[in-house]
Each structure stands twice: as C-alpha cells, then as structure tokens.
N, C-alpha and C positions, 0 to 999 in steps of 0.2 A: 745692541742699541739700534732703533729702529733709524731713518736717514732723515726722518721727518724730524726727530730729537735732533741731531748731528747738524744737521740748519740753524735751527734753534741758538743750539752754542757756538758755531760757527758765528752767526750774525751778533751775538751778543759777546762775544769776542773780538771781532772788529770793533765794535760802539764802544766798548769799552779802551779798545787801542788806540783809535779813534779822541777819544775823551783825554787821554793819558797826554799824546801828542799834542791837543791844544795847547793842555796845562805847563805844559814842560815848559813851550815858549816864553810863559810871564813869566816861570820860577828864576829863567836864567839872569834877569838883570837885577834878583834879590840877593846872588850869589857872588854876584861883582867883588873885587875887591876893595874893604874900607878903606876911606882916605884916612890918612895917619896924623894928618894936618891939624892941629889942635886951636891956628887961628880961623879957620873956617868953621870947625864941629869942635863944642865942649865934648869934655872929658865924658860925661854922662850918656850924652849923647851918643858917643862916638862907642861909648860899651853896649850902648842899645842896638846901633849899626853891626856891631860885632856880632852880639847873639841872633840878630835877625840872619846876619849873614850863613851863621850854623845853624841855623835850623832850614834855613832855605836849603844851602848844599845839604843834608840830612833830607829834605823833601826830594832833590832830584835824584840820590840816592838808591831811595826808595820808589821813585818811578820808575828808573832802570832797572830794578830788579822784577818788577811788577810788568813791565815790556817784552822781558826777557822770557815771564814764564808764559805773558800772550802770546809772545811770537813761538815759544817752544808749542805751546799747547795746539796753535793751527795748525805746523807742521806736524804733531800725531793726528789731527784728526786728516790732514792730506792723504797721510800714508797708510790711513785705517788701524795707527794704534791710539786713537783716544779715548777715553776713558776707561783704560786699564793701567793700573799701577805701576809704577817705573822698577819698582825693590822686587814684589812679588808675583808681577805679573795676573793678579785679581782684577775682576770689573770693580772700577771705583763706583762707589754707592750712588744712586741719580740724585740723592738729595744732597750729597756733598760738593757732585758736577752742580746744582741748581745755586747752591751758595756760591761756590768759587768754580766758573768754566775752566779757570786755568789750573784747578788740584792735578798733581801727577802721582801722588799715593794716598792710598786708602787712609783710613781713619787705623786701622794698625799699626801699619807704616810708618805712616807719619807722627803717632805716637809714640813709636819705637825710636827712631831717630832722633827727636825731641828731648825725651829721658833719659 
C-alpha cells in the first residue's frame, strides 16, 4: 500500500475517533440510572425511561467496540501492519479498507469466523 493511501486512512481514522468521542459525551447522561420514583414519573413513562435507558447503554456499547477497533487499527498502521489480515496474514482488499478503515480481516476471514 502506497503511504499516500496510509494517510488517507490514517486521517480518516482519527475523524472518525474523533466523531465517536464527541458522541459518547451526550450518550452518557441517556444511560443514567431511571428514577424508581413512581410519584414523580408514571408508570408508562418510567418504562419509556427504561428502554431509552437500554438502548443508550447498548449505543455506548457499541461505541467502545467501534473505539477499540480505531484505536487497534492505528496502532497497525504505526507499526506497518495495516491493512493485512490478523487470521491470515493477506492484504485486506482496498475496497473493504475504503468501506471500513478499521477491517482487520479479509472478506474470507471474516466470513469464516462469522459462519
């Protein structure tokens, strides 16, 4: 991969961790613990509060997983292992780096694992 590509995903890996960070901040105070308190919030209400509250925790979740593979995925492009496969050791495909910077297995691979 040429170093001019490797910028590229480099920068667009930041912006994307960059993005993820903002978000985190507002998700945390959706994640709060519901008041139990049923003369302050009805009953309905208070089950509304609840599933909002699971899907929130279920968003941060999923941003730290999503963190986890941008912070992994810079650290192989630091060390000069990215964009090759973690299972197989293959050049992962530049259209699957273009869709996801942070893929760490090929389209094999990660079909194999999957099924």
């Amino acid at each position: 991969m040429k170093s001019q590509e490797l910028q590229i995903f480099k920068q667009r890996l930041l912006t994307m961790q960059q993005d993820l960070l903002a978000i985190q901040g507002s998700g945390i105070d959706a994640a709060k613990t519901v008041e139990l308190d049923q003369t302050k919030v009805g009953r309905l209400s208070r089950m509304d509060a609840l599933q909002v509250q699971a899907m929130s925790q279920e968003m941060n979740r999923r941003r730290e997983i999503e963190l986890k593979k941008i912070i992994a995925a810079l650290s192989r492009l630091e060390k000069g292992g990215y964009g090759y496969c973690l299972h197989c050791e293959e050049e992962i495909a530049l259209k699957r780096l273009q869709f996801d910077p942070s893929a760490s297995l090929c389209v094999l691979c990660a079909s194999k694992l999957e099924g």
